[in-house]
N, CA and C atoms as a LAMMPS dump frame, in Angstrom:
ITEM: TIMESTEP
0
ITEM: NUMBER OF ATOMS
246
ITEM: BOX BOUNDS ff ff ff
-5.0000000000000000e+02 5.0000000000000000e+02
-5.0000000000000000e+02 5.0000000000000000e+02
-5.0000000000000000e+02 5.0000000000000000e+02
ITEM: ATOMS id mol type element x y z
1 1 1 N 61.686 -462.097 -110.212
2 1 2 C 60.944 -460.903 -110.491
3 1 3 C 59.469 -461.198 -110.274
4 2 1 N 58.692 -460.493 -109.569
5 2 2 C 57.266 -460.334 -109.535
6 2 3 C 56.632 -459.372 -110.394
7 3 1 N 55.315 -459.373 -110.972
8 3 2 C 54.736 -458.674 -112.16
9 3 3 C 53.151 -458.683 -111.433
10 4 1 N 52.664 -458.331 -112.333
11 4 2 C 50.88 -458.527 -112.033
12 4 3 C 50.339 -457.835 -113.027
13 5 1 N 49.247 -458.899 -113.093
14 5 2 C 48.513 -458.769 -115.176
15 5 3 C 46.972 -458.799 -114.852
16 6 1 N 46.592 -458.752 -115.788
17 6 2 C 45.064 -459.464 -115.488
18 6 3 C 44.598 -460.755 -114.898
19 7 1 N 43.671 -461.274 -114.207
20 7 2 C 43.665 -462.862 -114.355
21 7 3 C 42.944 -463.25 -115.604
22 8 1 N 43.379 -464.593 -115.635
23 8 2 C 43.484 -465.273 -117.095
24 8 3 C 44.474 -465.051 -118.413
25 9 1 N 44.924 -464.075 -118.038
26 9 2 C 45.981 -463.532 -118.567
27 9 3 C 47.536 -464.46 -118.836
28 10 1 N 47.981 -464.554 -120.493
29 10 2 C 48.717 -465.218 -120.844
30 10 3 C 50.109 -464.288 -120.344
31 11 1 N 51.428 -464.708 -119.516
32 11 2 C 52.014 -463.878 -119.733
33 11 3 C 53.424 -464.218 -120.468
34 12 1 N 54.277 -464.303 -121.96
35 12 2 C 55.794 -464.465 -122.101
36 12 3 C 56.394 -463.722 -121.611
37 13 1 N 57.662 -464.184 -121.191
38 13 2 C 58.527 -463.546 -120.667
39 13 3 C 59.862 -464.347 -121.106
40 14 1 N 60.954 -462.975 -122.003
41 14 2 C 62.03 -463.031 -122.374
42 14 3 C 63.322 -462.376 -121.99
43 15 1 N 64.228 -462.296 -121.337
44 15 2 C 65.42 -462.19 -120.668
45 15 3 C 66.756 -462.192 -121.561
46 16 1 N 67.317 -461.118 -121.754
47 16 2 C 68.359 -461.351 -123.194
48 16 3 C 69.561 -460.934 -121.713
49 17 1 N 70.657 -461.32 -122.184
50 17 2 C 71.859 -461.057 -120.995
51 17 3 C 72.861 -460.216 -122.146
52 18 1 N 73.352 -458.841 -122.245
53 18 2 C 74.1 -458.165 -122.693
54 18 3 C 75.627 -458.066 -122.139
55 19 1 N 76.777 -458.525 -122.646
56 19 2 C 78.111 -458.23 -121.51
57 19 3 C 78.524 -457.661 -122.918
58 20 1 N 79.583 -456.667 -121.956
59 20 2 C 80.762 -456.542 -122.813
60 20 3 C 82.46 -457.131 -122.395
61 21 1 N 82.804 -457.609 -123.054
62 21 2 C 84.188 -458.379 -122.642
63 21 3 C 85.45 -457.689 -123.571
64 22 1 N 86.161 -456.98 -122.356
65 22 2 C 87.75 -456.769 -123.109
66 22 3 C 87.1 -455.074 -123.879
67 23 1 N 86.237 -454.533 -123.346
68 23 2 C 85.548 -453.481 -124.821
69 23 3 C 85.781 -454.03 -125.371
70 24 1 N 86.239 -454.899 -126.318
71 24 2 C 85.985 -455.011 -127.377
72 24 3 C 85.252 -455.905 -128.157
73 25 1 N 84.556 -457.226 -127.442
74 25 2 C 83.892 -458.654 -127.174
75 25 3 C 82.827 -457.693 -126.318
76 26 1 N 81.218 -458.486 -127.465
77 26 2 C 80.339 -458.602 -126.693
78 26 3 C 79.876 -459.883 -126.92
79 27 1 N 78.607 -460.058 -125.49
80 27 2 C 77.928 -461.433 -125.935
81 27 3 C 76.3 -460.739 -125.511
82 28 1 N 75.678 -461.303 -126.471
83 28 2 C 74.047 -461.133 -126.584
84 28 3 C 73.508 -462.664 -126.32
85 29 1 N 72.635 -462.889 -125.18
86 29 2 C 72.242 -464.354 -125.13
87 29 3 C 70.977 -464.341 -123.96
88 30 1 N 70.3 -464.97 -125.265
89 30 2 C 68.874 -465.184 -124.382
90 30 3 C 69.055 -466.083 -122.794
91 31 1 N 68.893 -465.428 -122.089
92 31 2 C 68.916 -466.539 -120.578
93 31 3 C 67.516 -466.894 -120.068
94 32 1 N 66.494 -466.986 -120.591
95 32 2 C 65.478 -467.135 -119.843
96 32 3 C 64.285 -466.819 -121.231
97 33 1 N 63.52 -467.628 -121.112
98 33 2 C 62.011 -467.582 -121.994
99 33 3 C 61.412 -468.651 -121.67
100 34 1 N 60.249 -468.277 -121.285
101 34 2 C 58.616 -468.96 -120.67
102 34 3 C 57.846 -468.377 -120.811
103 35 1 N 56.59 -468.912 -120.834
104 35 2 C 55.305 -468.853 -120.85
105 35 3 C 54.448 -468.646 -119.603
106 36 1 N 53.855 -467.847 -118.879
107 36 2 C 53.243 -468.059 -117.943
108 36 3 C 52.044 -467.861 -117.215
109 37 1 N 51.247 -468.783 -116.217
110 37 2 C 49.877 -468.183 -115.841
111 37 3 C 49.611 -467.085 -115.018
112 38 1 N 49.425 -466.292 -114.978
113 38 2 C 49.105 -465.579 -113.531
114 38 3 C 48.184 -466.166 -112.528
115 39 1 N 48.392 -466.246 -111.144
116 39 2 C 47.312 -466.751 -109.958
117 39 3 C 46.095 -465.693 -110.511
118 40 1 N 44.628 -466.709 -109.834
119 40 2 C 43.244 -465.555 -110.188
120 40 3 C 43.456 -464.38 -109.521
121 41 1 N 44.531 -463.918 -108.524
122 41 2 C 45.131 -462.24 -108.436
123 41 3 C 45.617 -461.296 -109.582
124 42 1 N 46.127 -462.52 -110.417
125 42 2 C 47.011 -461.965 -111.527
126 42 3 C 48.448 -461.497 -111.482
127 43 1 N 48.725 -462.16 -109.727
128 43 2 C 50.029 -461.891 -109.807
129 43 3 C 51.111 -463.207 -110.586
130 44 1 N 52.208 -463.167 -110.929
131 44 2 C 52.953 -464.151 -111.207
132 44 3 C 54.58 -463.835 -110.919
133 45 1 N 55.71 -464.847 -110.788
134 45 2 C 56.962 -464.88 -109.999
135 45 3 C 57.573 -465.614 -111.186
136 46 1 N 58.727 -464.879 -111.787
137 46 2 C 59.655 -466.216 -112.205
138 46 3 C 61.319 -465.55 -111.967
139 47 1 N 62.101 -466.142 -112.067
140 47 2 C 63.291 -465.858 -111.846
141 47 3 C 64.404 -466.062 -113.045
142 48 1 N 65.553 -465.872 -113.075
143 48 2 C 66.35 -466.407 -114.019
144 48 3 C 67.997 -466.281 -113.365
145 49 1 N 68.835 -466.916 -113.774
146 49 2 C 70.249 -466.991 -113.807
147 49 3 C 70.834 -467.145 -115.106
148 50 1 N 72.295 -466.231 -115.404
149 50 2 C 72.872 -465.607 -116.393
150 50 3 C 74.282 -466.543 -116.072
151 51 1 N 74.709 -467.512 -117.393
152 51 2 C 76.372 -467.736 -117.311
153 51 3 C 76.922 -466.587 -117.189
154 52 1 N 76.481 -465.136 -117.686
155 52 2 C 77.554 -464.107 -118.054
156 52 3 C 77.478 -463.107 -117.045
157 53 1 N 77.416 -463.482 -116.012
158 53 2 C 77.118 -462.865 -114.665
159 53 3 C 78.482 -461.916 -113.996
160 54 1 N 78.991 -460.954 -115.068
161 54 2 C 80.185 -460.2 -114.91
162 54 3 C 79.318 -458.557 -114.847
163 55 1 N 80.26 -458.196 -114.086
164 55 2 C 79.55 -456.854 -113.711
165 55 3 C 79.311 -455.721 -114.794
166 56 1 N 78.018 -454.673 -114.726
167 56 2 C 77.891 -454.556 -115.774
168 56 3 C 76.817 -455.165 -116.905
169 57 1 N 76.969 -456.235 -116.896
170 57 2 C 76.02 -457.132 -117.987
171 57 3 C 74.45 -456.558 -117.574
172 58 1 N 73.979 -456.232 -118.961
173 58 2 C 73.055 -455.47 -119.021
174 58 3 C 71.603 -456.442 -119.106
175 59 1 N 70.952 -456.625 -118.606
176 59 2 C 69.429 -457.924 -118.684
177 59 3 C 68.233 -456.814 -119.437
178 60 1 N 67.761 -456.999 -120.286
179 60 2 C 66.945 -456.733 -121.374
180 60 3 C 65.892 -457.745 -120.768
181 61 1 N 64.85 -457.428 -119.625
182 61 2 C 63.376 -458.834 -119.928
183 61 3 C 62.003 -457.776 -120.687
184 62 1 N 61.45 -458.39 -121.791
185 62 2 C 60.103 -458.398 -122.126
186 62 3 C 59.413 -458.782 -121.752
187 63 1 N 58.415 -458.569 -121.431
188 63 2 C 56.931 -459.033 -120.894
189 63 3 C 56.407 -458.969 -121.729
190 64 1 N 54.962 -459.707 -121.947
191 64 2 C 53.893 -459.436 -122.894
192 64 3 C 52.834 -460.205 -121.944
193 65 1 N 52.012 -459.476 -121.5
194 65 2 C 50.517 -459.9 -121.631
195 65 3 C 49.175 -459.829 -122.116
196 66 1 N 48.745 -461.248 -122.574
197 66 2 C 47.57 -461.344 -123.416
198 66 3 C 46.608 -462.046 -122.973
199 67 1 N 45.424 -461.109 -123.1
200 67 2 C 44.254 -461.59 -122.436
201 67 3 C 42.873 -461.438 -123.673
202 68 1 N 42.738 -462.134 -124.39
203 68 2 C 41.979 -462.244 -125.427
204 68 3 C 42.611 -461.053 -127.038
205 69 1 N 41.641 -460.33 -126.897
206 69 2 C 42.528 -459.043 -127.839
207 69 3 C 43.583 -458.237 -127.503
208 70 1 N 43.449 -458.133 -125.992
209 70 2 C 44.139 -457.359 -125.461
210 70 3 C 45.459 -457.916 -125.177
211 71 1 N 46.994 -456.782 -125.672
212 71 2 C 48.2 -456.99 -125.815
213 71 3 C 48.775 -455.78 -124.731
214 72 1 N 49.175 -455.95 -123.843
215 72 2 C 50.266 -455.314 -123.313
216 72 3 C 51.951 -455.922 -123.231
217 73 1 N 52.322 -454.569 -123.998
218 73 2 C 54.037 -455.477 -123.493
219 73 3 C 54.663 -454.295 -122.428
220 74 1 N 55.721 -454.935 -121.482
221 74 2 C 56.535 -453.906 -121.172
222 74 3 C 58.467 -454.409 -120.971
223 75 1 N 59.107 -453.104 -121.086
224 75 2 C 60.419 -453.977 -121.052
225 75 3 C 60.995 -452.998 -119.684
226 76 1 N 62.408 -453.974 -119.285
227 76 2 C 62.649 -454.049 -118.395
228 76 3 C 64.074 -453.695 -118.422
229 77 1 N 64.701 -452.63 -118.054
230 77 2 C 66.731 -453.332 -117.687
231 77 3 C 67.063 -453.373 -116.714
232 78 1 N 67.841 -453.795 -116.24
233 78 2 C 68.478 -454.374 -115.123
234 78 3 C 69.915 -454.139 -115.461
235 79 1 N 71.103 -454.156 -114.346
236 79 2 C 72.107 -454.151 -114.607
237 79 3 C 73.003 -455.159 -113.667
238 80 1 N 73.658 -455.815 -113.672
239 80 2 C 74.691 -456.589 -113.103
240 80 3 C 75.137 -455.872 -112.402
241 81 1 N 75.579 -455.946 -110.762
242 81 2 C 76.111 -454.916 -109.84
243 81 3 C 77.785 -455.35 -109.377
244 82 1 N 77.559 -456.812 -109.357
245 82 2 C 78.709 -457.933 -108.784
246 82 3 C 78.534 -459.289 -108.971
């Protein structure tokens, strides 16, 4: 995934992986959390891979960027296709 923040800008980034198994089994599981810089563009790249990579499975990522006082978060879903 590519983003773009301020430069100097702190950015976390959290990735939760949602499946449901059988309807009746779910699994909730963080796949991905870092910390990261943005280039002095303020762009930044990170990626992730999911054990629960069944179609369907729903990806929940947070962002947050912080650049002194200033807090922006934004969230993200995604869905598993295949």
């Amino acid at each position: 995934m590519r983003g773009r923040t301020a430069p100097d800008a702190k950015v976390d980034v959290q990735v939760n992986a949602i499946a449901s198994l059988a309807g009746f089994f779910g699994i909730n599981q963080q796949v991905f959390s870092q910390s990261l810089r943005p280039d002095a563009s303020g762009n930044f790249v990170f990626t992730f891979q999911s054990q629960a990579a069944v179609p369907g499975t729903r990806y929940e990522a947070t962002i947050t960027a912080t650049r002194g006082d200033v807090v922006r978060e934004s969230k993200l879903v995604l869905f598993q296709q295949r």
